[in-house]
C-alpha positions as a Markdown table, in Angstrom:
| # | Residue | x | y | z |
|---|---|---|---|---|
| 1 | Unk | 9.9 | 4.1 | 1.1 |
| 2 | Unk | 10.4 | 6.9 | -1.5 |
| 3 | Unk | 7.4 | 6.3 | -4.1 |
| 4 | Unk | 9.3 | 8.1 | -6.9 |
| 5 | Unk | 12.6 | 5.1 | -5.9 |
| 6 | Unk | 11.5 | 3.2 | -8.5 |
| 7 | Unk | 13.5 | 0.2 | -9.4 |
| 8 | Unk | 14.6 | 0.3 | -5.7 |
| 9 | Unk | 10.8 | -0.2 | -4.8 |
| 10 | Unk | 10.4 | -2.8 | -6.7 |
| 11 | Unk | 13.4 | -4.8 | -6.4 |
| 12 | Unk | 14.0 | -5.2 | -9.9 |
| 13 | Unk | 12.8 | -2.6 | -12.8 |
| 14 | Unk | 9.7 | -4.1 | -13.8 |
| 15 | Unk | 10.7 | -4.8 | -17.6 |
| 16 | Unk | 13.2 | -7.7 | -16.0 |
| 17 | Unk | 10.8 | -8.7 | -13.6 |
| 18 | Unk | 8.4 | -9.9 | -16.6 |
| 19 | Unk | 11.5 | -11.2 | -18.1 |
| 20 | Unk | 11.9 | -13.3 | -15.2 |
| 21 | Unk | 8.4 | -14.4 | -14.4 |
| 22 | Unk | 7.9 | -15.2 | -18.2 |
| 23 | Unk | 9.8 | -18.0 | -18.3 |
| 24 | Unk | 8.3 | -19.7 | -15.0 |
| 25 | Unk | 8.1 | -19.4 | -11.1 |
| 26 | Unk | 11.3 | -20.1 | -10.6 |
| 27 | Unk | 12.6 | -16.9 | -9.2 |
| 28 | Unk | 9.2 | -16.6 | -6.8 |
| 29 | Unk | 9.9 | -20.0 | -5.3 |
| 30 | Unk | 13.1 | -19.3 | -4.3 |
| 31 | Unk | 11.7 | -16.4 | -2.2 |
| 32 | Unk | 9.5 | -18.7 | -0.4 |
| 33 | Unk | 12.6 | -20.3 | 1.5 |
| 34 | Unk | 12.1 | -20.4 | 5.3 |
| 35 | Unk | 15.6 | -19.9 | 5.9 |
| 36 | Unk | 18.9 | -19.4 | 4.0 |
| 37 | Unk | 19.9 | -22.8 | 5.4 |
| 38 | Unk | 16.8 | -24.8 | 4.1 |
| 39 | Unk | 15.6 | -25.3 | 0.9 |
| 40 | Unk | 12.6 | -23.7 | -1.0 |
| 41 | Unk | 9.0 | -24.4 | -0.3 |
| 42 | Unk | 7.4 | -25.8 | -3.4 |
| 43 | Unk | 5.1 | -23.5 | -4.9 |
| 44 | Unk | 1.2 | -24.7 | -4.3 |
| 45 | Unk | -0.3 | -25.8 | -7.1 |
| 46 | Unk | -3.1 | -23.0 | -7.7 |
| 47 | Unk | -0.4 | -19.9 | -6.4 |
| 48 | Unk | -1.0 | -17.5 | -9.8 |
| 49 | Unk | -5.4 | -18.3 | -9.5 |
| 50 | Unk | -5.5 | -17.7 | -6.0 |
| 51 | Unk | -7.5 | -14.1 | -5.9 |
| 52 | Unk | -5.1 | -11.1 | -4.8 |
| 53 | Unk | -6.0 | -7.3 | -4.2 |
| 54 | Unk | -2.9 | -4.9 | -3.7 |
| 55 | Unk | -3.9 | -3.0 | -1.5 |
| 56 | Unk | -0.6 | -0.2 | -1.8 |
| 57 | Unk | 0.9 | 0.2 | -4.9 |
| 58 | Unk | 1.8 | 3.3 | -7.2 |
| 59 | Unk | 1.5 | 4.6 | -10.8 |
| 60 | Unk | 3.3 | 8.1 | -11.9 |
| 61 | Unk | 3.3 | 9.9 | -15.2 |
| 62 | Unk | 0.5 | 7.5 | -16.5 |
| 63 | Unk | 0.9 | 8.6 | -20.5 |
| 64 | Unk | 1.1 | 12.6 | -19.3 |
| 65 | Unk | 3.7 | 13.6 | -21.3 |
| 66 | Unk | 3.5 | 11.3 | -24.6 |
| 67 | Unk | 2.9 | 7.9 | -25.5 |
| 68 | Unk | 6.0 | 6.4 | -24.2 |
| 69 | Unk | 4.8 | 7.8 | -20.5 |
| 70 | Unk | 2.2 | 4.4 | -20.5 |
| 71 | Unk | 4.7 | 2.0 | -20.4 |
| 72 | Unk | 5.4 | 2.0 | -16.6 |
| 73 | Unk | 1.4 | 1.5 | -15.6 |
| 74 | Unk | 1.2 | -1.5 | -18.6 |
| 75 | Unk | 4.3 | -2.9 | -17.3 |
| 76 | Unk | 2.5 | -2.8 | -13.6 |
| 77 | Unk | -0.3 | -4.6 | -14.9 |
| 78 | Unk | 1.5 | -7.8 | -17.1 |
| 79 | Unk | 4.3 | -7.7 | -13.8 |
| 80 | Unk | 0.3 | -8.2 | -11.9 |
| 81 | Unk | -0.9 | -11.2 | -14.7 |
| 82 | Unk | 2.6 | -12.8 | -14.1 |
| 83 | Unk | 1.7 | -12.8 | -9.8 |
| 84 | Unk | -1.9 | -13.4 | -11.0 |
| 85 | Unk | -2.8 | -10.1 | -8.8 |
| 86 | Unk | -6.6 | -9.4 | -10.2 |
| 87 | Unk | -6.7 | -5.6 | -9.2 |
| 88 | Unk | -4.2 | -2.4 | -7.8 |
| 89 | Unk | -5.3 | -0.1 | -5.5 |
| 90 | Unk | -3.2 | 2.8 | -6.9 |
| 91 | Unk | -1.9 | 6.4 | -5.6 |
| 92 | Unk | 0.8 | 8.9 | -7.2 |
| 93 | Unk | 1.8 | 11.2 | -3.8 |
| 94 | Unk | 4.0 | 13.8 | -3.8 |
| 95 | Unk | 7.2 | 13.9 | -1.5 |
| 96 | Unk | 8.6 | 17.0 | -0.4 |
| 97 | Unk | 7.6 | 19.9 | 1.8 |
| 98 | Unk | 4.3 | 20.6 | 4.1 |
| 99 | Unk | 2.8 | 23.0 | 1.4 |
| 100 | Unk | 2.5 | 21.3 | -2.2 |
| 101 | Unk | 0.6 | 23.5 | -4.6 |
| 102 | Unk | -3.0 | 22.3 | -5.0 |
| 103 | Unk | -2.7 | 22.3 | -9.1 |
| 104 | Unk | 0.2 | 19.6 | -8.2 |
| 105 | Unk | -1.8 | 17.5 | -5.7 |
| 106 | Unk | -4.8 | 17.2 | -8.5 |
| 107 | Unk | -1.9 | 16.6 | -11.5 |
| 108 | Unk | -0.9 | 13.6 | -9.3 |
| 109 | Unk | -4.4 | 12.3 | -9.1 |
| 110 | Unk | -5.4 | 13.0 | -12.7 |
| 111 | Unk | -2.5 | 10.9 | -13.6 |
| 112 | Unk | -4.2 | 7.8 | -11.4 |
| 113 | Unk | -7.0 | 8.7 | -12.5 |
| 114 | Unk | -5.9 | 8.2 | -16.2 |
| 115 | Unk | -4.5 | 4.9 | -15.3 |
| 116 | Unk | -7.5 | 3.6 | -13.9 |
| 117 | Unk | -9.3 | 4.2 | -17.4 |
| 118 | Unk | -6.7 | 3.0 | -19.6 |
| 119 | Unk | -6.8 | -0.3 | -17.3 |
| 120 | Unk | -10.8 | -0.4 | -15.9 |
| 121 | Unk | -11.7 | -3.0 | -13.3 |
| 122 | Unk | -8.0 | -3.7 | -12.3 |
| 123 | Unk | -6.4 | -0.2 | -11.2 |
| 124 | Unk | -8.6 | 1.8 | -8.7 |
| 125 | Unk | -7.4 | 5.4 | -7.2 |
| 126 | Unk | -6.5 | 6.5 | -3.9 |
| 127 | Unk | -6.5 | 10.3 | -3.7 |
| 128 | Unk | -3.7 | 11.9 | -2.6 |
| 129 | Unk | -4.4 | 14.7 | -0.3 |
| 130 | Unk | -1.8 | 17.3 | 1.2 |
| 131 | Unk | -3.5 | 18.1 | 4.5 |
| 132 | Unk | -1.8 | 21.8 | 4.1 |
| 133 | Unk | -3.7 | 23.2 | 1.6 |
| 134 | Unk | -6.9 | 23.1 | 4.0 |
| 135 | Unk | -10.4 | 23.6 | 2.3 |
| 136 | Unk | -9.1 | 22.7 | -0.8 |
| 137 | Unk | -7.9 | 18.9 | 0.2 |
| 138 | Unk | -11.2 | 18.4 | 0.8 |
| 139 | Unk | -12.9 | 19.9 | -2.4 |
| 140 | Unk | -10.0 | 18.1 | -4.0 |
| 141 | Unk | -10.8 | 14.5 | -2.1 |
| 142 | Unk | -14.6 | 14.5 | -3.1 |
| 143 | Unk | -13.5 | 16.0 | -6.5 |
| 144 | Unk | -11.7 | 11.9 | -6.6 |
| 145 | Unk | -14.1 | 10.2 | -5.1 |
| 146 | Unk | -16.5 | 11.3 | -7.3 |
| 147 | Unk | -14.2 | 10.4 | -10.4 |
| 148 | Unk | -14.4 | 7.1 | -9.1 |
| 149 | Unk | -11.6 | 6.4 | -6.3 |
| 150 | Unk | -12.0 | 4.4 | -3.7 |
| 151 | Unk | -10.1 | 6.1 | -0.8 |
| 152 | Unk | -7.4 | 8.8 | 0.2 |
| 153 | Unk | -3.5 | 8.3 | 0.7 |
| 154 | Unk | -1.9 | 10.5 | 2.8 |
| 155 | Unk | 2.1 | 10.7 | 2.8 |
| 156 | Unk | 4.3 | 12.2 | 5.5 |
| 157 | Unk | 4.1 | 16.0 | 5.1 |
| 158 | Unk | 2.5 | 16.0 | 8.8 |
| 159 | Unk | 1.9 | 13.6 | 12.1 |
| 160 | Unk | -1.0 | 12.0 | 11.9 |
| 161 | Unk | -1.5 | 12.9 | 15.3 |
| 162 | Unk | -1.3 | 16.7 | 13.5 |
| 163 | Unk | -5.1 | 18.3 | 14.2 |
| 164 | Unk | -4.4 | 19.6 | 10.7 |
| 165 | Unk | -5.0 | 15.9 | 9.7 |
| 166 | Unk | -8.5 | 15.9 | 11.4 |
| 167 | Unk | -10.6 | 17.1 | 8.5 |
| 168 | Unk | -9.3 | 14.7 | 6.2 |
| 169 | Unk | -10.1 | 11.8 | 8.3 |
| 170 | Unk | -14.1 | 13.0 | 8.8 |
| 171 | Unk | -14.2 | 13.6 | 5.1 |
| 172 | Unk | -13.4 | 9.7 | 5.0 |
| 173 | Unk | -15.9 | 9.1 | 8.0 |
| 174 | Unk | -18.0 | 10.6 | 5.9 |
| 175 | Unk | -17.7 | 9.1 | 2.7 |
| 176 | Unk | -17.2 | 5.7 | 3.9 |
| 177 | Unk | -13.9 | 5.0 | 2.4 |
| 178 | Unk | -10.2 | 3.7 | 3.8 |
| 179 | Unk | -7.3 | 6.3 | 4.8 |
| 180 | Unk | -4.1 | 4.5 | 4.0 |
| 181 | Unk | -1.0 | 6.3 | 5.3 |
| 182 | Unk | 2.7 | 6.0 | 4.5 |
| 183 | Unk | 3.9 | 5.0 | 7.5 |
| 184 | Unk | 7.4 | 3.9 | 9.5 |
| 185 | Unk | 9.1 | 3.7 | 13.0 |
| 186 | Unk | 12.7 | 5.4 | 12.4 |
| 187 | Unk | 15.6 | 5.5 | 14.4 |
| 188 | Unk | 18.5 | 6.6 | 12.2 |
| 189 | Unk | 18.8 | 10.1 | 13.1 |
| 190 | Unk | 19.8 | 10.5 | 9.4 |
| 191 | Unk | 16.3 | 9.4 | 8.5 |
| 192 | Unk | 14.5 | 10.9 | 11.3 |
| 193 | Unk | 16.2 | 14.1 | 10.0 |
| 194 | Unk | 14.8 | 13.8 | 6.4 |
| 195 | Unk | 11.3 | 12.6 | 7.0 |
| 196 | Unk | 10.8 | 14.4 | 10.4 |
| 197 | Unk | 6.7 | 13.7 | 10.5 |
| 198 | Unk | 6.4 | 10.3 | 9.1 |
| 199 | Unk | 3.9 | 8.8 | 12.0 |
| 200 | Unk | 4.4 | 5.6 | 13.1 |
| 201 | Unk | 2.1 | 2.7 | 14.5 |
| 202 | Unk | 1.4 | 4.6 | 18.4 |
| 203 | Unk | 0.6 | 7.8 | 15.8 |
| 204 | Unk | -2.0 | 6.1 | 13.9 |
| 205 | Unk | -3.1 | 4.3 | 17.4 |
| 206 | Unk | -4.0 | 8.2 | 18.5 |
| 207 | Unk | -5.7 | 9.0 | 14.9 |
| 208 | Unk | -7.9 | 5.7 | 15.8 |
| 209 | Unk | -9.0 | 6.1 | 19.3 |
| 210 | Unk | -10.1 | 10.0 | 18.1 |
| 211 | Unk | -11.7 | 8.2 | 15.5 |
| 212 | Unk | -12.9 | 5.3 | 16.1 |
| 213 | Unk | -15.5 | 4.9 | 12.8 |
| 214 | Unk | -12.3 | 5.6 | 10.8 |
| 215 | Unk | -10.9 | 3.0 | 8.2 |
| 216 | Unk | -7.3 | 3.5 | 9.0 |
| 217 | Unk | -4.4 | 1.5 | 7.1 |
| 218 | Unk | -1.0 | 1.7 | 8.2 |
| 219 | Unk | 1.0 | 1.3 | 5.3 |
| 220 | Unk | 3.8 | -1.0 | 4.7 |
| 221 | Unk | 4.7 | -2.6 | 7.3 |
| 222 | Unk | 8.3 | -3.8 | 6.1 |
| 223 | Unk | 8.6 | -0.7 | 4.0 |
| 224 | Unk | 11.4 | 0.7 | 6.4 |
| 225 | Unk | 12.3 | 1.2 | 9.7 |
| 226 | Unk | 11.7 | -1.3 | 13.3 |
| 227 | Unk | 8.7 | -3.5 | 11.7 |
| 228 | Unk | 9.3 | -5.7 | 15.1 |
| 229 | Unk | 8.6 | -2.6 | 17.4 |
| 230 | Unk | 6.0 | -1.4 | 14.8 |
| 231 | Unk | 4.2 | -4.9 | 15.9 |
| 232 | Unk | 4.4 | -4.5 | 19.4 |
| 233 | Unk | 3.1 | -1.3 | 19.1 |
| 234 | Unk | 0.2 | -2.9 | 16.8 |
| 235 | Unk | -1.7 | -4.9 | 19.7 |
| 236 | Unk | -2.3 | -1.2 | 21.6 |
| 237 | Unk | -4.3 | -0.3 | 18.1 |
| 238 | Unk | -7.6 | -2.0 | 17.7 |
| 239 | Unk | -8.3 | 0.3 | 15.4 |
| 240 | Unk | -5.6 | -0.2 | 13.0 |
| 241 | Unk | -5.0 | -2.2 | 9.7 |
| 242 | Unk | -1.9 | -3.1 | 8.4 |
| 243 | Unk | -0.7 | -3.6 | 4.9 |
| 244 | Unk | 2.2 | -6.2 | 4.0 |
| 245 | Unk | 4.1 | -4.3 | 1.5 |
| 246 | Unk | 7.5 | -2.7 | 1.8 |
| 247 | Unk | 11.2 | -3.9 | 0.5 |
| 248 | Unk | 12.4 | -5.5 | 3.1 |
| 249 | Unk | 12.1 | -9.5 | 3.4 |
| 250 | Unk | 12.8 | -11.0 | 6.8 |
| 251 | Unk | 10.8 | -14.3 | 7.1 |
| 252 | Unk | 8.5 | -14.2 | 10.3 |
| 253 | Unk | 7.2 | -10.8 | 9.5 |
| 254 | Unk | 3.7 | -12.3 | 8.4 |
| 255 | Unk | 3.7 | -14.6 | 11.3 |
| 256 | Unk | 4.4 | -12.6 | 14.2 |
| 257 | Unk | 1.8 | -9.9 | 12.2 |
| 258 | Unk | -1.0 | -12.1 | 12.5 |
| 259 | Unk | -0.1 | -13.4 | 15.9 |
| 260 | Unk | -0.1 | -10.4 | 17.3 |
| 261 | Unk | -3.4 | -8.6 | 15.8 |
| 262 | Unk | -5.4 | -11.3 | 13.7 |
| 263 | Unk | -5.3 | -12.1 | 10.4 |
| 264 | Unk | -8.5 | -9.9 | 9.8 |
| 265 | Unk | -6.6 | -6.9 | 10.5 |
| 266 | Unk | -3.8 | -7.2 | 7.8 |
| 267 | Unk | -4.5 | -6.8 | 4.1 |
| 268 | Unk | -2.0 | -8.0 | 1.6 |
| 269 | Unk | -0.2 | -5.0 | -0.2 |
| 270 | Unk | 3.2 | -4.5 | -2.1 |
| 271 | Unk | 3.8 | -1.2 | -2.5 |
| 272 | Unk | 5.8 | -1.6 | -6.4 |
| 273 | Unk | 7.6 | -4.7 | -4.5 |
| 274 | Unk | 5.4 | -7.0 | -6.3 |
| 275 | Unk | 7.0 | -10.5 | -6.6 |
| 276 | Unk | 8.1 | -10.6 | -2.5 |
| 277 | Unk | 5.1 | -9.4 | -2.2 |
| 278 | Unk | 3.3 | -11.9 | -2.9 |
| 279 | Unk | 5.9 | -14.5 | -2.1 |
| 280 | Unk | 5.8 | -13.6 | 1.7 |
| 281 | Unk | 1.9 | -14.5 | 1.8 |
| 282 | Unk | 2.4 | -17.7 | -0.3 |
| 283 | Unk | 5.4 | -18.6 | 1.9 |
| 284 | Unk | 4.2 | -17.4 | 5.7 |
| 285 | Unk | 2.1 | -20.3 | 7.8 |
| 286 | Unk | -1.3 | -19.6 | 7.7 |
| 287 | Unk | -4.3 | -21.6 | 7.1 |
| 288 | Unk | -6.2 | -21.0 | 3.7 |
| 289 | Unk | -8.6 | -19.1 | 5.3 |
| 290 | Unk | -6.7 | -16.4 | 6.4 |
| 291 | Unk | -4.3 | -16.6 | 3.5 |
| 292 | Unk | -7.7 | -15.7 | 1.4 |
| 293 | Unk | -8.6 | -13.1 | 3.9 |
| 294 | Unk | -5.0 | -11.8 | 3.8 |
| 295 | Unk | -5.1 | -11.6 | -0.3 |
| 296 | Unk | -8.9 | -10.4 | -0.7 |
| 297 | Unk | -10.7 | -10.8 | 1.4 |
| 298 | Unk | -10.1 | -8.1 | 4.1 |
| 299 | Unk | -9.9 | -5.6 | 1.9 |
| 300 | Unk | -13.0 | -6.3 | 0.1 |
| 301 | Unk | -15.1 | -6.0 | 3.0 |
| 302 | Unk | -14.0 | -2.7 | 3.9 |
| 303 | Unk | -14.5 | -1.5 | 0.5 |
| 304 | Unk | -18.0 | -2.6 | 0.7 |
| 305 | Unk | -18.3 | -0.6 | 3.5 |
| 306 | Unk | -19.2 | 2.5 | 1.5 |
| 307 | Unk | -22.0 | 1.0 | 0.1 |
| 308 | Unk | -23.4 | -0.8 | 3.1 |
């Protein structure tokens, strides 16, 4: 998914989202059909209290250019009231070629950075890092962690498989914290031909077994692409999380996910496409254990690892 596709990412713009959720759950239950043939699974009770950490989801300009530039990062928080999503784990990366000017790359994160102020204790930072620029990625990765983020995003400028990758991930080895990378398994030669070095699940499988101490989250799993080879491909990575997020809906996604990995390897993420999002959780059949696990829970615990 292209970050900067916003009203694409998230289904709706957000300002008729919170249209929509203001006046009731009507528009989430009928996401929570099992089938096109069946009717809607009635919303439990406690679905808004029910404790939710998005694990992938994006602010941009994030008031840089004048006062009007805050409205997309407040609408992302009252769009997460209206879900009842208590925190946003938050990058801004930049698309485009392998070599993106350092003073760019730390633009992008001051903007997150600036988000995470104007909203403290429910946006958090990933740091974007362009694995090009070398020395500087890393200087610019602590520079973010020390500001307060909780963990680098990397998009698809290079194969994680890419040694040029390496030094990021034992900075993160290091430091304790998650690497969460965009992620998909293409085969439209259209799209293989504009995002060339987007890894896929076998990718971040080989960035795992090199590194086995390293937090790795492959992100949005129905954010494009073969999500039923991607998987497959899952059970031959221990070593790999998996967030939920991405655009496209398809019912036994969460099911076959957990079936085939655990529930304690997948984290509950929307990537901007905040009401499926959540609805997929709400709606897939899992016990309430892992459902909390899924929402929180998971995620929690390998934030704490940095502390530990």
């Amino acid at each position: 998914m292209d970050p900067h596709s916003s009203a694409a990412a998230r289904g709706w713009p957000r300002r008729q989202f919170l249209q929509v959720a203001a006046a009731g759950a009507g528009a989430l239950a009928a996401n929570l059909g099992r089938a096109a043939t069946s009717a809607p699974a009635a919303l439990p009770a406690d679905w808004r209290s029910r404790r939710k950490f998005d694990a992938h989801n994006h602010v941009f300009l994030a008031g840089r250019r004048g006062p009007d530039d805050w409205r997309d990062v407040d609408d992302l928080i009252a769009a997460a009231d209206a879900l009842g999503i208590e925190r946003l784990y938050c990058s801004r990366p930049i698309t485009g070629g392998v070599m993106a000017d350092i003073s760019v790359v730390r633009d992008a994160n001051d903007s997150v950075l600036a988000a995470a102020r104007r909203h403290p204790g429910r946006i958090f930072g990933y740091c974007f890092v362009q694995p090009g620029n070398g020395p500087a990625a890393l200087d610019e990765l602590r520079r973010c962690l020390d500001a307060g983020m909780v963990g680098v995003k990397l998009y698809n400028q290079f194969k994680y498989t890419d040694p040029v990758v390496f030094p990021v991930a034992e900075e993160c080895i290091r430091q304790r914290v998650p690497l969460l990378g965009h992620s998909a398994f293409l085969t439209d030669p259209r799209s293989l031909a504009a995002q060339p070095r987007t890894s896929h699940a076998l990718d971040f499988g080989s960035l795992a077994r090199r590194y086995p101490e390293l937090i790795l989250i492959l992100g949005h799993l129905l954010g494009g692409g073969d999500w039923e080879w991607t998987v497959r491909a899952l059970r031959e990575c221990p070593g790999v999380r998996v967030d939920t997020s991405g655009s496209v809906n398809e019912v036994p996604a969460i099911e076959r996910l957990v079936a085939a990995v655990g529930a304690e390897r997948v984290l509950f993420a929307t990537d901007a496409t905040m009401e499926c999002g959540v609805g997929r959780i709400l709606s897939a059949e899992l016990t309430d254990a892992q459902r909390e696990a899924i929402f929180w829970g998971n995620f929690d615990r390998l934030l704490a690892r940095r502390h530990a």
